[in-house]
N, C-alpha and C positions, 0 to 999 in steps of 0.2 A: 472443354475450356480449362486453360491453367490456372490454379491456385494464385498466381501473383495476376494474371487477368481479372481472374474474381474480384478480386481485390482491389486492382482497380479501376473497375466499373462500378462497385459499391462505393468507392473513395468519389467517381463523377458523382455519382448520382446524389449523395449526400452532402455534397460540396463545391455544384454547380455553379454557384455562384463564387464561390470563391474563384473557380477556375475562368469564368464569363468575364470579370471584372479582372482579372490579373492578365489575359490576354490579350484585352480592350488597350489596359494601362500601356502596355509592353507596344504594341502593333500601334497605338496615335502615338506614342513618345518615340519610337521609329520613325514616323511618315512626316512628323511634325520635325522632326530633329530640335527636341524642345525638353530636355528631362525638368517636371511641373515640381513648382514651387508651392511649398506649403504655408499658409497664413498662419497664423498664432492664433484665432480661431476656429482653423479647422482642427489645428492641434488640440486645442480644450475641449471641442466636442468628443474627439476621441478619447480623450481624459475621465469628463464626465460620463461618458457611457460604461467606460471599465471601470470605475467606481462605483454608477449603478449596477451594474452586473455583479459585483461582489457582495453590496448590501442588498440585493435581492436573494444573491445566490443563500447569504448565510442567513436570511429568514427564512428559506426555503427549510435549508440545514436544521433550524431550529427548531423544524411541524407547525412555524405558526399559520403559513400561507394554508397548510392543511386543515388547520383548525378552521380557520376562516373560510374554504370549501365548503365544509361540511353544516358550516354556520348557514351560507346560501343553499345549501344543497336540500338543506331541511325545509325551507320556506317554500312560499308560492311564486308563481308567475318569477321563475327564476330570469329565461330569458333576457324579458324586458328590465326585469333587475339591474344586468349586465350590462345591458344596452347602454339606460339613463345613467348609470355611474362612472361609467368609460365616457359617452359622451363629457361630464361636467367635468370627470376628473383631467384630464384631456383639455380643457379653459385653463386650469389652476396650474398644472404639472408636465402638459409639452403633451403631446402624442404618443413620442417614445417612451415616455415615462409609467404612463396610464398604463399602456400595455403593457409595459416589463410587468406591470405589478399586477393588473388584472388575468393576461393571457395563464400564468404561469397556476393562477386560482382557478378559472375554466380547467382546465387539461386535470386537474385535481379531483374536481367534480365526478363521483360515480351516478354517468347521467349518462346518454346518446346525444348524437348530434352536437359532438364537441367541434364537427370542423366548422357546420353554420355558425354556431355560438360564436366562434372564434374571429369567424367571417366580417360577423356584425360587429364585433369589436372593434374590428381596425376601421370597417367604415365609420363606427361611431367616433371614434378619436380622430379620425382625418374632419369630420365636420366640428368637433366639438371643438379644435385647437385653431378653428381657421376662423374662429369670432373673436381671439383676442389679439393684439401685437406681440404676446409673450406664448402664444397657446404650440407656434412651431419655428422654427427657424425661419422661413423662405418669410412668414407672417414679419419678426423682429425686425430683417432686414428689409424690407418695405420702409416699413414704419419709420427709422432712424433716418434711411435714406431720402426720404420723401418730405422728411422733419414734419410727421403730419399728428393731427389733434386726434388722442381715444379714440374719442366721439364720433368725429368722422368716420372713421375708419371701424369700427365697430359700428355702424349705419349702414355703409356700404355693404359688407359682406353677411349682415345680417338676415338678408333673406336667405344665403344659399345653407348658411348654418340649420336653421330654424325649422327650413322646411324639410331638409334632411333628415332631420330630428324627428320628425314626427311622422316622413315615411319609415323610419327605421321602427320607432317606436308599433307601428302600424303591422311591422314585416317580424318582429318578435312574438308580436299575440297570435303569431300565425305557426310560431317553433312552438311544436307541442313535445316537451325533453320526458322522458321514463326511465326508472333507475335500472342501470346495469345490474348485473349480477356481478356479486364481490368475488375478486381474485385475489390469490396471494400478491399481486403486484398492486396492488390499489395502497396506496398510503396511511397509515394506520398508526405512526409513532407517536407516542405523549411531546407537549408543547417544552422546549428546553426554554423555562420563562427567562431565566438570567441570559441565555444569549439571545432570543427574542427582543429582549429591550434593549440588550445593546448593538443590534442592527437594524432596531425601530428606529434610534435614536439617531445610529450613522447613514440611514435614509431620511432622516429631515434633514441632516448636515448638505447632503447631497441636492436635494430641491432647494431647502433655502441658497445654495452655491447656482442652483438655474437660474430661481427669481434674482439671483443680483443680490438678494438680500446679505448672504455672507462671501468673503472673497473665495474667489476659483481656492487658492493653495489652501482654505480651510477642508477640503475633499482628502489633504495629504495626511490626514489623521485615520480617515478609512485603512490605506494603504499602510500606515505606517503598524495600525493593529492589528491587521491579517499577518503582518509578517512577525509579528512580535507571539501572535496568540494564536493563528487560525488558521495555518497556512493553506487549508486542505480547502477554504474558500477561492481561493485563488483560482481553478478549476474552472475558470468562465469558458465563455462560446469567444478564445481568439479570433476564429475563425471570420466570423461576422463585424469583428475589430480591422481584421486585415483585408476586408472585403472595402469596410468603408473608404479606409488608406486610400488602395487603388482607384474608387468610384470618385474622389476627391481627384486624385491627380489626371485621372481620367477627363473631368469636369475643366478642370484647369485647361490641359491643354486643345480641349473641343473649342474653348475659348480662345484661344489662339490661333485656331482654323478657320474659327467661322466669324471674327471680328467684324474685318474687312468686308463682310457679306451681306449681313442684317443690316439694313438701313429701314427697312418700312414698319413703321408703328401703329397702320390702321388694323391692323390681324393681332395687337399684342395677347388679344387672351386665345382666340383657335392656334395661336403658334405657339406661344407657354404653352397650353394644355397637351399638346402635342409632342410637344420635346421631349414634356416629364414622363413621358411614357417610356424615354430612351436614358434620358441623362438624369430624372428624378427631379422634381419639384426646386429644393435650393438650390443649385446648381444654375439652372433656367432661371430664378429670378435675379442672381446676382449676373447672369449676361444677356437676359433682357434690358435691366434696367439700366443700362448704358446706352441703350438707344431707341428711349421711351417718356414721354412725361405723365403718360397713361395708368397713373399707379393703378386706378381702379380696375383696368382690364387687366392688369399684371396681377394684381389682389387674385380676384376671381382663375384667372388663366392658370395660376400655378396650384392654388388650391384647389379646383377642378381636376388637374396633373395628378393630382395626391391620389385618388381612386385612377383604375383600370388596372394597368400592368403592375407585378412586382416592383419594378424598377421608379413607379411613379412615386412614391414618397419610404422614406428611409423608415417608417413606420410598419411599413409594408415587409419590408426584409426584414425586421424584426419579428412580427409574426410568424411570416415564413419558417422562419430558426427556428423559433421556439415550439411551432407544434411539431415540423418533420424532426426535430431532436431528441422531441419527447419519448420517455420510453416504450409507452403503450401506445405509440403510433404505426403505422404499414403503411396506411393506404393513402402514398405521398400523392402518386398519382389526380387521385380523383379530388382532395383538397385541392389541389394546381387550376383544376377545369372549375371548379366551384369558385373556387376566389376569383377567378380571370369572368366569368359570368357574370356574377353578383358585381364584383367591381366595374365591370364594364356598363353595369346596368346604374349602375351611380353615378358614374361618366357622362351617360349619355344624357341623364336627368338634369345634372349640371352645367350640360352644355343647354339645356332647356330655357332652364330657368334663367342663364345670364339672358337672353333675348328677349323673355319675359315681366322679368322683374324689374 
């Protein structure tokens, strides 16, 4: 095998997704004869996410996230630790959020069984963000569209949150983690306190910018620091920026194909549930709910979407990145089978439990 083959079979295999999603985008904006338009919200969420990836990356930078490791790594019953604080953090901070900042502390951890750990994270943050209107996107856009009360809505989904919650909780006491043996590669730097706080401080800018609480362009102080002081923060995962792009305009024009088609609304959560497994969770609620008054089977339907496949919630591709990125990672392979298992086994529970509850 050639050198520039090598190359690029490690370039797929690293960046699958990059490549899955960009020949998706290309091959439906072909077929559709349709090049997809972008909203002003799908543009902010791309916004806020490379914001967060800069104020994560430069707390990364600074040893504090390592500090914090080692903070968990010394305690007990670390697992279930992980579990319950992704799950709540995940209510307050989005999905995506909880994980930039939790996943990046796992992988930190000199412990084994960082890919389960990892695993339960993301489940935990797909149920924990599917109890609130603000907890994920596909959740927000319900809520507004539907012009519906908390209360309600928070009612509804609150069995499938709950009971998730406490099989997970159940399936952590069950990860018995043992400490590695220290390598030169294990992270070990002193905490850089002064820039620690100042990308503590430009990670509340960035959530309170989620909750609504300050405007989207106050996040342009992030951007504007890196480039004035920090450049070497900049350095984020484009990759999974450019992934998104395409998965958006992907989305976009699936919608344009399959319009005309969906009419039947007695299936809206086995069909949401189903979709997201191909086109991801938000995607599927912003073109169900065109031909649906069933919010609560759409509620359920898409947050069920959120577990199984990679593809089923953007939560999911964020994990993904961040542990096959990591550097003491190899073994992409068998993470793939273990997430696609364990996910699929959360799937099936929540398709249970809508029938039951």
């Amino acid at each position: 095998m050639s050198k520039n083959q090598s190359v690029l079979i490690d370039f797929f295999l690293k960046e699958w997704l990059l490549v899955v999603s960009a020949v998706g985008f290309v091959l439906v904006a072909f077929y559709s004869r349709h090049f997809p338009g972008y909203t002003i919200r799908e543009v902010e969420v791309l916004f806020i996410l490379f914001v967060l990836f800069i104020a994560v990356k430069g707390l990364q930078n600074s040893g504090y996230i390592s500090y914090l490791a080692q903070v968990v790594e010394n305690g007990k019953a670390i697992p279930l630790k992980l579990v319950v604080v992704t799950f709540f953090l995940s209510i307050l901070i989005t999905n995506d959020v909880a994980l930039i900042v939790i996943v990046p502390l796992t992988l930190s951890l000199n412990i084994n069984r960082k890919d389960i750990l990892v695993i339960l994270e993301a489940l935990a943050a797909n149920a924990g963000s599917a109890l609130t209107p603000f907890g994920n996107p596909q959740n927000l856009y319900i809520y507004w569209f539907y012009n519906l009360h908390a209360i309600k809505f928070i009612t509804v989904i609150a069995p499938f949150s709950l009971i998730l919650l406490s099989i997970l909780i159940v399936a952590s006491l069950f990860v018995k983690t043992e400490a590695e043996e220290k390598s030169e590669n294990h992270i070990t730097e002193k905490i850089n306190n002064k820039s620690a706080l100042i990308y503590g401080v430009l990670l509340i800018i960035v959530l309170l910018s989620v909750l609504h609480i300050l405007p989207i362009e106050s996040c342009f102080i992030i951007i504007a620091y890196v480039l004035l002081f920090d450049r070497k923060t900049l350095k984020v995962d484009y990759s999974l920026l450019l992934s998104f792009f395409f998965f958006f305009g992907l989305a976009n024009n699936m919608k344009v194909l399959l319009e005309s088609d969906i009419q039947h609304s007695g299936h809206v959560f086995i069909f949401s549930a189903l979709a997201s497994q191909f086109m991801s969770n938000v995607p599927v609620a912003l073109l169900f709910s065109k031909f649906t008054s069933n919010w609560q089977a759409l509620l359920w339907g898409t947050n069920t979407g959120g577990f199984g496949s990679l593809f089923g919630s953007f939560a999911n591709l964020i994990v993904y990145r961040l542990y096959v990125t990591h550097k003491n990672i190899n073994k992409v392979a068998a993470f793939s089978v273990k997430f696609l298992i364990l996910g699929y086994a959360a799937f099936f529970i929540s398709i249970i439990l809508y029938f039951i509850a």
